[in-house]
C-alpha positions in Angstrom: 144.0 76.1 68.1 146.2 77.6 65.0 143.4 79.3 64.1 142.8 80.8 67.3 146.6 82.2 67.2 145.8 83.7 63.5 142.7 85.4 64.7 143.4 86.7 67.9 145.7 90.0 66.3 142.0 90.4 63.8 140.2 90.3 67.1 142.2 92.4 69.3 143.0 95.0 66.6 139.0 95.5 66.3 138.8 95.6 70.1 141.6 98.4 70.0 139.5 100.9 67.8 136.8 100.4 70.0 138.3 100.8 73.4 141.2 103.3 74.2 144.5 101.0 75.4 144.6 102.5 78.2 141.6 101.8 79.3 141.2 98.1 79.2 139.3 96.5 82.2 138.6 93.2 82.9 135.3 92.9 81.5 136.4 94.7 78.0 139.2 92.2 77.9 136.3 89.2 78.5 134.0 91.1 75.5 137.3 91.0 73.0 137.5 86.5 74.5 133.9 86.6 73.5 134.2 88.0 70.1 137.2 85.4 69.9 135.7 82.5 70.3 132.7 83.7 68.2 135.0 83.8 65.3 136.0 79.9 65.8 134.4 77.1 63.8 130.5 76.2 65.5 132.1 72.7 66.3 135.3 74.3 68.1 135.3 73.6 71.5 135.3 76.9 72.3 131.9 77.6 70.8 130.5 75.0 72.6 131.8 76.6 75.7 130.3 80.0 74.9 126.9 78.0 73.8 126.8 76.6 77.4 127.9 80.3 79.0 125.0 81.8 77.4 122.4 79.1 78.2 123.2 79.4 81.9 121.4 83.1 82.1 124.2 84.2 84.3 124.7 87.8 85.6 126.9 89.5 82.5 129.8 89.4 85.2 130.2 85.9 86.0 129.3 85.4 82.2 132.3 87.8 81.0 134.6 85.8 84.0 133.4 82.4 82.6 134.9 83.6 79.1 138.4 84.6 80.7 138.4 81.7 82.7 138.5 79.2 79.4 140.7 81.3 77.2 143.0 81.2 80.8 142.7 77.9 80.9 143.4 76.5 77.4 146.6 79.1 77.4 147.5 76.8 80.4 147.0 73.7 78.5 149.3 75.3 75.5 151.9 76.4 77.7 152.0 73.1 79.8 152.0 70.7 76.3 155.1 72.6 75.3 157.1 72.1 78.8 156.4 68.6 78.7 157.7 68.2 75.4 161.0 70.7 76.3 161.0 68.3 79.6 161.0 65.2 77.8 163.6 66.1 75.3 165.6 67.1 78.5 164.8 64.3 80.4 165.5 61.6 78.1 168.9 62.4 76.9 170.3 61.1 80.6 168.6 58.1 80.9 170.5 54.6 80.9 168.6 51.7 80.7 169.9 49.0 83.5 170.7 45.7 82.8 167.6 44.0 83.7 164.5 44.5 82.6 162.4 47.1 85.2 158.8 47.9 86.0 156.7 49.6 88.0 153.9 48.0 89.8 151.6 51.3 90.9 149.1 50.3 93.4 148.3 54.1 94.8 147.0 52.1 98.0 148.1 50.2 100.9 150.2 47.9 99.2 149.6 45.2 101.5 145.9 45.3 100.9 146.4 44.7 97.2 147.3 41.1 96.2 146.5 41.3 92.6 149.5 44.1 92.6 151.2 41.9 95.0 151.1 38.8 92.9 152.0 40.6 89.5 155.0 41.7 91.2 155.9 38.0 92.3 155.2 37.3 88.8 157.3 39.9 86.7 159.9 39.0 88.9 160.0 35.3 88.5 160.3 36.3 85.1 163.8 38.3 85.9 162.6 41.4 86.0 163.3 44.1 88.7 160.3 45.1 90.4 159.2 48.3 91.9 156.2 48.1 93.7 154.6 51.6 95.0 152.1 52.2 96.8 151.3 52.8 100.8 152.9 51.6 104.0 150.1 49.7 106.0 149.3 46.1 105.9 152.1 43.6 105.9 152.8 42.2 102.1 152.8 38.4 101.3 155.9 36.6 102.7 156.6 36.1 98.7 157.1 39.8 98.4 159.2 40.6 101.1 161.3 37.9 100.8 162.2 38.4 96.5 165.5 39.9 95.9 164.5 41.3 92.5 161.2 43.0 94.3 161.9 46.9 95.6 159.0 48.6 97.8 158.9 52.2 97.3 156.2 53.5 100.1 154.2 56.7 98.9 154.1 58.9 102.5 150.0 59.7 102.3 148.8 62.7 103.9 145.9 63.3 106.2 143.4 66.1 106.2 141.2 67.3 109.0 137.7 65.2 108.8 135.9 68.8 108.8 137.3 69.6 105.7 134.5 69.2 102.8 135.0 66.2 100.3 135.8 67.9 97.1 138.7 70.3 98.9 140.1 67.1 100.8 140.0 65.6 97.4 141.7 68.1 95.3 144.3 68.3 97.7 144.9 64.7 98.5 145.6 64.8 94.9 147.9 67.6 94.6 150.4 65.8 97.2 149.6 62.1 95.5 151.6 64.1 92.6 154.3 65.1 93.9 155.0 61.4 95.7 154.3 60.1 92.4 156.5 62.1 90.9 159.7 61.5 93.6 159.6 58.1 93.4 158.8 57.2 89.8 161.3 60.1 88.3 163.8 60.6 91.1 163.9 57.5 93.6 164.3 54.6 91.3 165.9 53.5 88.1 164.5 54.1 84.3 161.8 52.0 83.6 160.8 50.0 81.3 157.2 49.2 81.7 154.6 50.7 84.1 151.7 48.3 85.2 148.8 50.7 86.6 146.0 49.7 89.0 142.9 51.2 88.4 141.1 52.6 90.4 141.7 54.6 91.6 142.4 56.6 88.5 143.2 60.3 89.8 145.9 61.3 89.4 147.6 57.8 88.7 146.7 57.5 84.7 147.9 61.0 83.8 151.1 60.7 85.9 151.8 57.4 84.5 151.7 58.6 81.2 153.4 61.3 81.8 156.2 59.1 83.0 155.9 56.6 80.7 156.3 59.2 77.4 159.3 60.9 79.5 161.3 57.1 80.4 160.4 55.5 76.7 158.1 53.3 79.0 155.1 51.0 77.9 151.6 51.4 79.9 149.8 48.6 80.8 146.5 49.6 82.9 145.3 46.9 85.3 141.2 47.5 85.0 140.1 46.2 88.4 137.1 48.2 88.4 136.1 51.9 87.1 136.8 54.7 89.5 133.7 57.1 88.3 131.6 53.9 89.5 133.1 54.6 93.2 132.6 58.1 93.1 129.5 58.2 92.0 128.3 55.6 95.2 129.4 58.8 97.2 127.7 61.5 94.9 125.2 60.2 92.8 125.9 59.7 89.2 124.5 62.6 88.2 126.6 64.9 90.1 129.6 66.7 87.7 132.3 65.7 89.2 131.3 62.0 88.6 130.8 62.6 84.9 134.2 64.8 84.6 135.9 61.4 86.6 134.0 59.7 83.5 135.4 61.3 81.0 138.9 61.8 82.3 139.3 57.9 83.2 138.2 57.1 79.1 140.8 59.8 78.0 143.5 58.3 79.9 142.1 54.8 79.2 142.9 55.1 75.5 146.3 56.5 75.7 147.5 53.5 77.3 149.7 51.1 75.4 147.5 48.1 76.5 145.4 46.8 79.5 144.3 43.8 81.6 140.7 44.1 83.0 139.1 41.1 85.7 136.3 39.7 83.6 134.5 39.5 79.4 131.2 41.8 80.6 134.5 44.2 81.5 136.3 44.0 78.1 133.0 44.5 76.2 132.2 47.6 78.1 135.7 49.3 77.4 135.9 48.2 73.7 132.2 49.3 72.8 132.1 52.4 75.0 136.0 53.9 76.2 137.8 52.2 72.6 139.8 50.6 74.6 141.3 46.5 74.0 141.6 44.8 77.2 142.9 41.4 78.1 141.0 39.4 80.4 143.3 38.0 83.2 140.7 37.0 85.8 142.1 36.3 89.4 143.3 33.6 90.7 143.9 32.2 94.0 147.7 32.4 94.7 149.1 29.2 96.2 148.7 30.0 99.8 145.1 29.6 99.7 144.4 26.0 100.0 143.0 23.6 102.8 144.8 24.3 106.4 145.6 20.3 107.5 144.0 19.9 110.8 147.6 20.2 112.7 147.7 23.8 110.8 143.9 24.5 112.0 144.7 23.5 116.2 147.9 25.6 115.9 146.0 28.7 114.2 143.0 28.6 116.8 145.1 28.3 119.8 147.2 31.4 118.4 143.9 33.5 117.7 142.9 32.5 121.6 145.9 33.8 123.3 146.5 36.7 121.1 142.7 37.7 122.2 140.8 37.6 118.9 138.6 35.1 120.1 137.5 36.6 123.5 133.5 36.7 122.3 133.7 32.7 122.5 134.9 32.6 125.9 131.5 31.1 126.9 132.1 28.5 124.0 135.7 27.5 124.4 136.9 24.6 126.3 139.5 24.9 128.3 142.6 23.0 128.1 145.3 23.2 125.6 145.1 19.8 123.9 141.6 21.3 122.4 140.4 24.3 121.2 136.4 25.1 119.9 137.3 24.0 116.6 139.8 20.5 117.1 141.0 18.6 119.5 143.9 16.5 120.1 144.1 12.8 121.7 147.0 10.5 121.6 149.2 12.8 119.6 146.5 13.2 116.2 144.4 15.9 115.7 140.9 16.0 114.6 137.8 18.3 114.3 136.0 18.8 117.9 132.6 16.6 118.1 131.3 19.7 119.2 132.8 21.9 117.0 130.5 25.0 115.5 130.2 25.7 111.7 133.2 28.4 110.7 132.0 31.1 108.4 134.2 33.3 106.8 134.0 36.3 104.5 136.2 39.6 104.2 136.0 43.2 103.4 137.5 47.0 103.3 134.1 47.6 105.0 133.5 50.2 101.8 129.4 51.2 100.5 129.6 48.6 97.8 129.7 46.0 100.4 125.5 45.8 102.7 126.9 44.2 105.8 123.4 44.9 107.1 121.8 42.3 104.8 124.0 39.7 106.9 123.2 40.9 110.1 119.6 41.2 108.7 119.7 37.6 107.8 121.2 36.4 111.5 118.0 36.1 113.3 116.4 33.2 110.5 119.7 31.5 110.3 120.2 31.2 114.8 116.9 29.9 114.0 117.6 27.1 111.8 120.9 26.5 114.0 119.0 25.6 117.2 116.3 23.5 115.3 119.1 21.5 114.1 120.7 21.6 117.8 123.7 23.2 115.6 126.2 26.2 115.9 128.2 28.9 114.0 131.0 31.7 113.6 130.9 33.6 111.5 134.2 35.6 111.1 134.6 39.0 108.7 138.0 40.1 108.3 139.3 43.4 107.3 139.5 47.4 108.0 137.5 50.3 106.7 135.2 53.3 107.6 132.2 51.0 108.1 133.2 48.5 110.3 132.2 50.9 113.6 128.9 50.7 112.4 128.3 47.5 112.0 129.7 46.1 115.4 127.7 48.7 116.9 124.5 47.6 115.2 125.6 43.4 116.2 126.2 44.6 120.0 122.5 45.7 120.2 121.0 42.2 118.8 123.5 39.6 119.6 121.8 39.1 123.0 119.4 37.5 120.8 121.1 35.3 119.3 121.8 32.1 120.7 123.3 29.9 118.1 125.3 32.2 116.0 128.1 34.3 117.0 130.1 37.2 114.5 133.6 38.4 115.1 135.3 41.0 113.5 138.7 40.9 113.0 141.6 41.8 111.3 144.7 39.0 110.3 147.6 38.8 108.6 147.8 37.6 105.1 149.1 34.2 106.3 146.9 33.9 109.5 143.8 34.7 107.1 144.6 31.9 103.9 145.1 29.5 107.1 141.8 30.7 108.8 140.1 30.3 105.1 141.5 27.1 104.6 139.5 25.9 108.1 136.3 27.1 107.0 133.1 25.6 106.1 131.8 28.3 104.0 132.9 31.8 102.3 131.0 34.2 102.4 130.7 37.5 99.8 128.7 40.4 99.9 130.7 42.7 97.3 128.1 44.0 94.6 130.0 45.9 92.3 130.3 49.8 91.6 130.2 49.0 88.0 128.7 46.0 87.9 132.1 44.8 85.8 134.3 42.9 88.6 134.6 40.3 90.4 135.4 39.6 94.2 138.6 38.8 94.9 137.7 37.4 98.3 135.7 34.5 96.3 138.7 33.3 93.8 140.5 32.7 97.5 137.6 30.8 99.1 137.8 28.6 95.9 141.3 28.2 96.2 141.2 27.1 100.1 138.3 24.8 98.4 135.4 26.8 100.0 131.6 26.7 98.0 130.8 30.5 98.4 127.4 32.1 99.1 128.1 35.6 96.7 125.6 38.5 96.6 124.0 38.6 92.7 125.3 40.9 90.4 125.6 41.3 86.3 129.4 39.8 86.1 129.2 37.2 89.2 128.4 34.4 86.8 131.7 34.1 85.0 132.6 33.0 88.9 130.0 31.7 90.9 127.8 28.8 89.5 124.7 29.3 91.3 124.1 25.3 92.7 127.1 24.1 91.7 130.0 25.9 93.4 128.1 28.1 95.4 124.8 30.0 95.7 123.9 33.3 94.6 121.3 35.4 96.8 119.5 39.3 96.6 117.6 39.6 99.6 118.7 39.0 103.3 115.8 35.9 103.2 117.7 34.1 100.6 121.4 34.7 102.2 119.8 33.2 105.1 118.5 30.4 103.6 121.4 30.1 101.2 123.6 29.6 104.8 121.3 27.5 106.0 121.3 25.0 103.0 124.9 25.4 102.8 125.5 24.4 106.2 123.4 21.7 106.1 121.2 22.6 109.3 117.9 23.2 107.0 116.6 22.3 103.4 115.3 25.0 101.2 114.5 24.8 97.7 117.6 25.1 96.5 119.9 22.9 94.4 122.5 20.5 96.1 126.1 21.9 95.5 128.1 19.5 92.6 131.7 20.2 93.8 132.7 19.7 97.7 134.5 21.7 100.0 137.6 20.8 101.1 139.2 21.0 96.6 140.2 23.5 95.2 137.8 24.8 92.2 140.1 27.0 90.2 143.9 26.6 88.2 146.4 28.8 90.5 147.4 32.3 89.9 151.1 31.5 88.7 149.7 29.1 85.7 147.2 31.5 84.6 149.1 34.6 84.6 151.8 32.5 82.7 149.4 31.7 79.8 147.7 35.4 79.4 149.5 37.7 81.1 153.2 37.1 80.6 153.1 37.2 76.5 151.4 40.3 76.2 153.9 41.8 79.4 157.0 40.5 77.4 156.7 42.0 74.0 156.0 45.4 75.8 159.3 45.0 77.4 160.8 44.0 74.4 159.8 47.5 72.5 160.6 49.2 74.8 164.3 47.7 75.4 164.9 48.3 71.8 163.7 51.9 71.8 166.2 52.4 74.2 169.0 50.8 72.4 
């Protein structure tokens, strides 16, 4: 770039003896950018740029415009690097640290539909920190987040766009107002902080901003690595497609600057050392204490909620009527126990997103009602959660569920408490999440294991470092083996398939709080300890 400043007077003093100054046009001004960046070094970036201008054969005008645009837009770049440093120098001389130690906890989503966030939070501040948690309004958080003293949520106010509006102009502009809600929370709502803790994805425009705020508060960055946001886009527009591989390459940029980062599995931490430079941490989820088997007491007072709130109406030909029994338990002489003739409770959930085939399930109803009513059996099978998808699907079960006798699906959506109490009355989970990346792992699983669920998981690179296939679960491709793998799981048919070595009803994993205390908390507390003594 120096060079570029030393050059441009040799450049524009030749371009003067050519052309009259007062006649300079707009495509005499692009020849003297050309002859510019001809002059730079054939590894410049510049050159490269005039290398790819040339080999696109386009008209001499849009050619001559492509040159103006770049010198535009690294002047831009210039101009912007010095007001950030101008604004940090500014910035920084008003800060006071508080008392406490203080971080951010960005989600950039609906809050409430983000427990790893949510439980970091809970975490940090067991730990005595002040916690700010951003994100969206939607979903209820856990109990354990609304109820912490030391937890703060700071809502993001999203904006909606007209559904006719193309997806790259939505896009661009969701993001312009994403950075100014950013920006008037982190810089102008809340105190100086002292460590930012990033979910990604999504990773635009959440990485930049947080290092921006990070370099202007003294702040450490930790980046959470749930999954890799190029992976998602590129479900929507191929991987091919160039706004995929500029997502790529802006996500690795902003990957590296960070001071540190978590990610959910190893297969995820080889990736992003060997390809992005970038040292992660494992911290693979955990199932936070409310996920556990529901006593029976719990279950009859969950189902008889579910009934009169109307979630259950599709059983109505099922259910029993009464209240001292419900489809699922009954009660006699003041105990509670499971219903003689109660149906096998399936449960899975989802944000009803692409990386998620809810047609392989309903392709894989008609051979499990099969196997039901040989066995003279029953099932539910419940899926829980919101999303763009969901329409379809319920659509496409209304048109075949008059075929099926044995087996009946309900969609639904719960509360964070009613759902870890349904989970913890199931038989089976459920998981059809395959992975963008192929890097992560499904949440939804950790929890079944927790409420001491085996889990039948769609196959995928990194689902091994989760689900054992035979021992705490099964692992299936095809709607034929989810099918069968239901089936065998249930118990209401035998396939060639191993018998499961862990039973329902114990939990399978350590919880969240002891895990996060042995990986998660070290590397946390000597970020917060740099940064408390840069501030001092």
């Amino acid at each position: 770039m120096k060079r570029c400043f030393f050059v441009t007077p040799v450049v524009c003093q030749r371009f003067r003896q050519k052309h009259s100054p007062l006649v300079v046009d707009g495509r005499q001004f692009c020849e003297c950018t050309v002859s510019l960046l001809e002059v730079l070094p054939p590894d410049a970036l510049g050159h490269r740029f005039l290398d790819f201008a040339r080999g696109c054969n386009a008209p001499r005008p849009m050619y001559f415009f492509l040159m103006a645009l770049f010198t535009q837009v690294i002047y831009l770049i210039m101009f912007t690097c010095l007001l950030l440093v101008l604004l940090v120098i500014w910035y920084r001389r008003g800060l006071q640290s508080p008392a406490e130690p203080h971080v951010a906890v960005i989600v950039l989503g609906d809050i409430g539909r983000s427990p790893r966030m949510q439980y970091h939070a809970v975490s940090l501040a067991k730990h005595g920190c002040e916690v700010s948690l951003v994100g969206y309004a939607g979903a209820q958080p856990t109990a354990e987040v609304l109820s912490h003293p030391r937890i703060h949520l700071r809502h993001i106010v999203p904006w909606e766009f007209p559904r006719s509006l193309p997806f790259t102009i939505k896009a661009a502009l969701k993001v312009v107002f994403l950075v100014w809600g950013l920006l008037k929370v982190l810089l102008f709502s809340a105190p100086k902080f002292d460590l930012l803790l990033v979910q990604n994805p999504p990773a635009i425009p959440t990485l930049v901003l947080a290092r921006i705020i990070a370099t202007l508060q003294g702040a450490s960055l930790i980046i959470d690595f749930h999954n890799f946001g190029y992976s998602l886009l590129a479900l929507k527009l191929g991987e091919a497609h160039p706004l995929v591989q500029a997502h790529l390459a802006y996500e690795t940029f902003f990957g590296r600057m960070a001071d540190d980062a978590f990610c959910v599995t190893a297969q995820m931490r080889s990736r992003l050392a060997s390809e992005w430079s970038v040292s992660a941490t494992p911290l693979h989820d955990r199932p936070a204490s409310m996920f556990r088997p529901t006593p029976l007491e719990g279950q009859h007072a969950l189902f008889l909620s579910l009934w009169d709130s109307g979630l259950l109406d599709r059983l109505s030909d099922w259910w029993p009527d009464g209240r001292s029994q419900t489809l699922f338990t009954e009660v006699s002489e003041g105990q509670v126990s499971r219903s003689s003739s109660r149906p096998h409770l399936v449960i899975s959930s989802t944000s009803w997103t692409p990386d998620e085939d809810f047609n392989q399930l309903l392709d894989a109803l008609p051979a499990l009602d099969r196997d039901l009513a040989k066995a003279a059996k029953r099932a539910v099978v419940v899926v829980t959660g919101k999303g763009e998808l969901r329409q379809q699907f319920e659509d496409r079960y209304a048109a075949m569920s008059q075929q099926l006798k044995a087996v009946r699906v309900l969609t639904l959506w719960l509360s964070f408490k009613d759902y870890a109490l349904l989970l913890g009355s199931a038989d089976l989970g459920l998981s059809l999440h395959t992975s963008s990346s192929g890097f992560d792992l499904p949440m939804k699983v950790v929890d079944m294991f927790g409420a001491g669920l085996p889990a039948c998981a769609r196959s995928f690179a990194a689902l091994p470092e989760l689900v054992r296939h035979g021992e705490n679960g099964f692992t299936f491709s095809s709607s034929e083996e989810l099918a069968q793998s239901l089936s065998h799981a249930l118990g209401v048919a035998t396939y060639d398939l191993p018998q499961l070595e862990s039973a329902a009803g114990q939990p399978k994993l350590n919880g969240w709080d002891e895990n996060w205390d042995a990986v998660a908390w070290p590397l946390l507390q000597s970020h917060l300890q740099k940064s408390r003594r840069k501030a001092d």
